[in-house]
N, C-alpha and C positions, 0 to 999 in steps of 0.2 A: 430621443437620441442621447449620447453618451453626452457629457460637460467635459469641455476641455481643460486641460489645468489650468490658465487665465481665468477663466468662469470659475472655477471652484475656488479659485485664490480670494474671488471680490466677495465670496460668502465666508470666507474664514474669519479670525477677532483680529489679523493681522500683526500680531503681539510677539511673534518672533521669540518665544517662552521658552521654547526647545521640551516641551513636558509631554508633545508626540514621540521624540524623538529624533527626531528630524531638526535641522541645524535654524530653516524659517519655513513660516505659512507657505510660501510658495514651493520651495522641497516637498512640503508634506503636500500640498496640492499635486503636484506632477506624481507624486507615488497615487493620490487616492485614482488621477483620472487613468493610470497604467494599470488599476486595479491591485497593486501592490502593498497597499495600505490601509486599516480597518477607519472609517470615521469617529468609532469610539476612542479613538486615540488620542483626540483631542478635548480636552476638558471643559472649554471655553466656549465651542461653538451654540450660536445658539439654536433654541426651539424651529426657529425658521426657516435656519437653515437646513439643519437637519431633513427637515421634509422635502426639502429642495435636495439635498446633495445623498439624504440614504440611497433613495432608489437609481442614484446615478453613481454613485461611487458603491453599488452593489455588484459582488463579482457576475460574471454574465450566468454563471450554469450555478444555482441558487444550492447553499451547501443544505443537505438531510443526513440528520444522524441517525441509525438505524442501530435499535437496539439500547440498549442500558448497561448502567454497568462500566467499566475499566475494556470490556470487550464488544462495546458499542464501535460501529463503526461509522466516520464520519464520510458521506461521498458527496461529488459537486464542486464547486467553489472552484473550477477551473478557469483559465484565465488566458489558454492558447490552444494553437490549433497541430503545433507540433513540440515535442520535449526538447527539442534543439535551439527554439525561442526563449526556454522559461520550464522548469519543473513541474511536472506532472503534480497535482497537491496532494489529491486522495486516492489511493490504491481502491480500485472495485471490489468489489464484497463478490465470493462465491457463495451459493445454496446449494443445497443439494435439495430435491422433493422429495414428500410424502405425503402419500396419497389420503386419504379418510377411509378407503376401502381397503386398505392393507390391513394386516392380522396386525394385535399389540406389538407381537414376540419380532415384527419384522417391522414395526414404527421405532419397536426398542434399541433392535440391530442396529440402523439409521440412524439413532442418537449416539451409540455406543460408537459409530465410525466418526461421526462428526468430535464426539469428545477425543478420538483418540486422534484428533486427524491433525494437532499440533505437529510441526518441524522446526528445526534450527538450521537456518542455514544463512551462510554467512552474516552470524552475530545477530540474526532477528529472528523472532517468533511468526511463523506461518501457519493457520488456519484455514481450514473450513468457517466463514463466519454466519450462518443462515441457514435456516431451516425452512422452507417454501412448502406450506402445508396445501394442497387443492381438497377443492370440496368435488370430488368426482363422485360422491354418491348423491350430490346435490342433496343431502341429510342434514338438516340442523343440528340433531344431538349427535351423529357419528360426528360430524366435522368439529363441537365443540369439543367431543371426547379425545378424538386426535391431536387438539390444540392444549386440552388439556396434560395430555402423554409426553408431548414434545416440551411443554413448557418444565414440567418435573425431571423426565430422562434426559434434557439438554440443558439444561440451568444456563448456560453461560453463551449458548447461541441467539443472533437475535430471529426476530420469528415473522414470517411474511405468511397474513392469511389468503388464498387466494380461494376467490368465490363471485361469484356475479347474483347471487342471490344475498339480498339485502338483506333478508331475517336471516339468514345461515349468520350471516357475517357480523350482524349484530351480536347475537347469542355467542359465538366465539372471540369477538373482540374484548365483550367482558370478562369471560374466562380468562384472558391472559392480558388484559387490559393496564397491569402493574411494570409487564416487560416491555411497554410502546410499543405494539407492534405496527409492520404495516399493513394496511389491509390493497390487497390488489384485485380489481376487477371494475371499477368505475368505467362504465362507458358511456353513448349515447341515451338508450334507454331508459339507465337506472341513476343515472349521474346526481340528482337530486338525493334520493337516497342515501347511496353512501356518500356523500358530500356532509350528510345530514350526520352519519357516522363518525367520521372523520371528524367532526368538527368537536361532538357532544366528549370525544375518546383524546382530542388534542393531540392526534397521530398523523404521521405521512398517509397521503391515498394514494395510492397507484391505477394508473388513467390507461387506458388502451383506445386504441383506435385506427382504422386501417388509414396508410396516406397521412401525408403530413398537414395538409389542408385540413382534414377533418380531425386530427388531434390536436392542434394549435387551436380551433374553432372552439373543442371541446375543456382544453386546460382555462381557458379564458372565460369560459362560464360557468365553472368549480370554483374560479379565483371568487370571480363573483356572487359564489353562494358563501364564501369565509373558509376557504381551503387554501393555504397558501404553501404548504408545505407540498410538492407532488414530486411521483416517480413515474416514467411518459414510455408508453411501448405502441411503438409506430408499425408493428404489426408484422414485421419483418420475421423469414422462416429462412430464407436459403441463406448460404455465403453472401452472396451476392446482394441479395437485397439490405440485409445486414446491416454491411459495409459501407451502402449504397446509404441508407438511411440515417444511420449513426451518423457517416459523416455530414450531409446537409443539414442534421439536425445542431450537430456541434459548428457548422459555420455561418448557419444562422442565428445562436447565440451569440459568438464570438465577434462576427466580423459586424455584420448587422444588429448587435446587440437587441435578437427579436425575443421578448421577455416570454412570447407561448409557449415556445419549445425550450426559455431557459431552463432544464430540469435533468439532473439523471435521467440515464434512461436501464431499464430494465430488458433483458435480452435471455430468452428461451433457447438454449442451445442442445435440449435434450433432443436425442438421437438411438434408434437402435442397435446400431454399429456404434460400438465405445472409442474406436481410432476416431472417427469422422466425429462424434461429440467431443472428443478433445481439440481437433483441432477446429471445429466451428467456435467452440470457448474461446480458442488462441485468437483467432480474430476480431473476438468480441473483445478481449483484452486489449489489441492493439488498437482497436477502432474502437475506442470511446466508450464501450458498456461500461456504467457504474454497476448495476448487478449482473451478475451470471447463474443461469439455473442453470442447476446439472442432473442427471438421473440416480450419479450413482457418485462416491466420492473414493475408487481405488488409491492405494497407497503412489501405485507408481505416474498414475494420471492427477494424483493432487501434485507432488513433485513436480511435475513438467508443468502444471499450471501456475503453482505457485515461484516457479524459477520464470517465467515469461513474463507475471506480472512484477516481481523483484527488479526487472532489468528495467520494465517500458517504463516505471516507476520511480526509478533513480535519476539522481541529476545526473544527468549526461557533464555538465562541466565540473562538476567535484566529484574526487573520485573517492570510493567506499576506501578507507582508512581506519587500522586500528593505532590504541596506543604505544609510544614508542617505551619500551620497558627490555627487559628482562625477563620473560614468561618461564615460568616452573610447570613442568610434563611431569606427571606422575609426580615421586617424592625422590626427588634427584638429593645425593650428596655431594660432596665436596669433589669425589670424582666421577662424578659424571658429566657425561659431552655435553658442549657446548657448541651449537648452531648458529649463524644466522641468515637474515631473510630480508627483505623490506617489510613497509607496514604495510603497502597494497590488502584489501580484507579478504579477497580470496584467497592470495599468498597466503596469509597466514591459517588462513582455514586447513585449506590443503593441505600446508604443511606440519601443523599441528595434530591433524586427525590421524596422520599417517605415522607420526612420533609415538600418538594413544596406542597406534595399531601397533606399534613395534611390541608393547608393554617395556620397552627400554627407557626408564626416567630419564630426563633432559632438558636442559637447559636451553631458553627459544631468544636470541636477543634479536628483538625488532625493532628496526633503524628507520627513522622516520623519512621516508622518500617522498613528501608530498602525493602518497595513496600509489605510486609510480609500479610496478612489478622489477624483480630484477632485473633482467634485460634492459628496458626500458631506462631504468634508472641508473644503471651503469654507464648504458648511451646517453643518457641527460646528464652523465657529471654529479648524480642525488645520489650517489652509492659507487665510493670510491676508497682507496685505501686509506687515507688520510682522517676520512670522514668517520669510517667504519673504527678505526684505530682512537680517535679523540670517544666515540659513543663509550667504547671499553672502556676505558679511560675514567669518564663520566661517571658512568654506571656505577663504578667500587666493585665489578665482579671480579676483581683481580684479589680481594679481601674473604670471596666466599669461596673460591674451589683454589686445590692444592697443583692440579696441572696448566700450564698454558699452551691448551691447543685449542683451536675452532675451526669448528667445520664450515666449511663456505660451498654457495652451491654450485655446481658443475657447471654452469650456462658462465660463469664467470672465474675461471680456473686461473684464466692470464691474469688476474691479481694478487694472487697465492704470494709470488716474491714482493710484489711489492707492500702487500700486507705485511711480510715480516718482516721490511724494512721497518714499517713504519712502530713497529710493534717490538721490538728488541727480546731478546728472550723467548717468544712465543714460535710454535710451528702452526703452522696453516695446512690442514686436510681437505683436498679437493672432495664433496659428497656426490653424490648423482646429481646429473643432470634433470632427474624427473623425479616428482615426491613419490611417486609410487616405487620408487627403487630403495625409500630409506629404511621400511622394515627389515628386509634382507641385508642393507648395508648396515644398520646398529645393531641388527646383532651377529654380523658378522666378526663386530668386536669383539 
């Protein structure tokens, strides 16, 4: 069972150093037993403890990095059972599969979509991260030559072997044995085996087994052959079972803090209907999947996936916020318009893409509203004329353009006068109420 912070506090050096960061021993105890706090943070504790308080101040769902590289991805280390308790830590990793039995020219296709399958969307980088190689010709040398292909035409993906034949997996683990991969397919039968793999390659295993019974049975006698790293697929096909198993497995982590099922868990969402695999992904997103396989990796189906996980993925209580500045659109001069916005990060998104769209250069001043949207911030008192009037003010954009006028956005028109109260000399232009109306309104000018 977990150690309460009183317990963790009478194994700390007591020294009240603050060189955790934390103000005394006991602060830093209540963050280690909330799971909030690494034990390496403390420089002083000793040997004994350490043995004593690692595996209790270890988060419950035990973190694996997947992959090498800057575009490794870390999943696990989760600490709740909902994002409105406490941030989600680690975004789930999508794959896409490829099969051993596919032509080069259509393993190469597969890598070419995976490279291209980066987006930008509000201010982050979005990927495809995995490449889910199966051994479906049950082939040693096809499967290692697949593993070979994906590891060359994907450089930068990480790579899941998936094979239930222990020499297949062997002879391919080596081949790309530089990239970490994970090897998936340990189950009952062979668990010895690849454990044996796993161990000798100093990689994640990925553990299957139907029922929770009999996977918690099975991770527990991996641990025990020197595997400590695993990824757990409780065998689950429909929506429903999914849902069903993901969550008992995350609340038997969590609440129960039961170390068998603490582990990612991997989730098969391919489908022959591409609607019904997106949205069996969407689920596996909301419910707990650290990995997602997919069959195929469409531009407008990564989009929806990648915006689902974006969101389940955010602090729900900080809101996405950019910096408060004066942003340059295109190569504005001296007379060119001047906007502004809150920092809210899809505001600015929005509203910036649609400035790009105009091709009309422009000036973007983003007013720091604590992350707020304008509405919002106007009715919060964060985005007001006074407020808006001191930022100009601040800025010195009154030193770089030769007009005074700014455009303000249509959802808040009733501040127009009193903007230019507060602003003497300037006129105030009411813009559109909606960004998509600003191409046609800038160059209406």
């Amino acid at each position: 069972m977990a150690l309460t912070g009183v317990e963790i506090f009478k194994l700390l050096p007591k020294t009240n150093c603050k060189k955790c960061g934390h103000p005394t021993c006991l602060a830093f105890a209540m963050k280690l037993a909330q799971r909030q706090a690494s034990l390496d943070a403390c420089p002083d504790v000793s040997e004994d403890a350490k043995k004593v308080l690692g595996e209790a101040s270890a988060p419950p769902v035990r973190p694996i990095t997947l992959g090498t590289g800057d575009k490794s991805v870390k999943m696990g280390e989760e600490t709740v059972l909902f994002r409105h308790e406490k941030k989600f830590v680690n975004p789930c990793a999508f794959a896409v599969e490829v099969k051993d039995t596919m032509s080069e020219a259509d393993i190469n296709k597969i890598c070419d979509d995976v490279n291209s399958s980066e987006m930008d969307r509000v201010g982050q980088k979005l990927r495809i991260d995995a490449i889910f190689i199966s051994n479906a010709s049950n082939d040693a040398s096809k499967f290692e030559a697949a593993a070979k292909t994906v590891a060359a035409k994907a450089p930068s993906a990480a790579i899941i072997l998936g094979t239930e034949n222990a020499q297949n997996a062997e002879a391919a683990v080596k081949a790309v044995a530089d990239r970490k991969p994970l090897l998936f397919g340990a189950n009952g039968s062979n668990a010895e085996a690849m454990a044996g793999i796993a161990k000798a390659n100093k990689i994640a295993l990925g553990v299957s087994a139907k029922g929770l019974e009999a996977l918690s049975a099975l991770t527990e006698k991996i641990k025990g052959l020197g595997v400590e790293d695993m990824v757990i697929d409780p065998g689950a096909k429909t929506a429903k079972e999914i849902i069903n198993e993901n969550t008992l497995i995350r609340r038997a982590a969590i609440k129960k803090n039961f170390k068998p099922l603490g582990y990612p868990v991997i989730t098969f969402a391919q489908r022959d209907d591409v609607m019904l695999e997106t949205l069996i992904a969407v689920a596996c997103v909301a419910k707990y999947s650290s990995i997602v396989v997919l069959s195929s990796v469409e531009k407008w189906k990564s989009l929806a996936l990648f915006t689902v996980r974006q969101n389940i993925y955010t602090d729900p209580q900080v809101p996405m916020q950019v910096e408060q500045k004066i942003y340059k659109i295109g190569e504005p001069t001296a007379d060119s318009p001047l906007m502004i916005t809150t920092n809210f990060s899809l505001t600015y998104f929005i509203v910036s893409g649609e400035i790009e769209n105009s091709k009309v250069p422009c000036r973007l001043a983003v007013m720091d509203s604590e992350g707020l949207s304008v509405l919002t911030a106007w009715a919060a008192g964060k985005f007001t004329a006074s407020k808006i009037a001191q930022f100009l003010k601040d800025s010195g954009i009154e030193n770089e353009i030769k007009h005074r006028e700014l455009i303000i956005p249509g959802y808040v028109a009733i501040m127009s006068g009193a903007i230019e109260e507060k602003l003497p000399g300037w006129k105030v232009t009411v813009g559109p109420r909606e960004a998509n109306a600003l191409p046609a309104f800038l160059k209406s000018r």
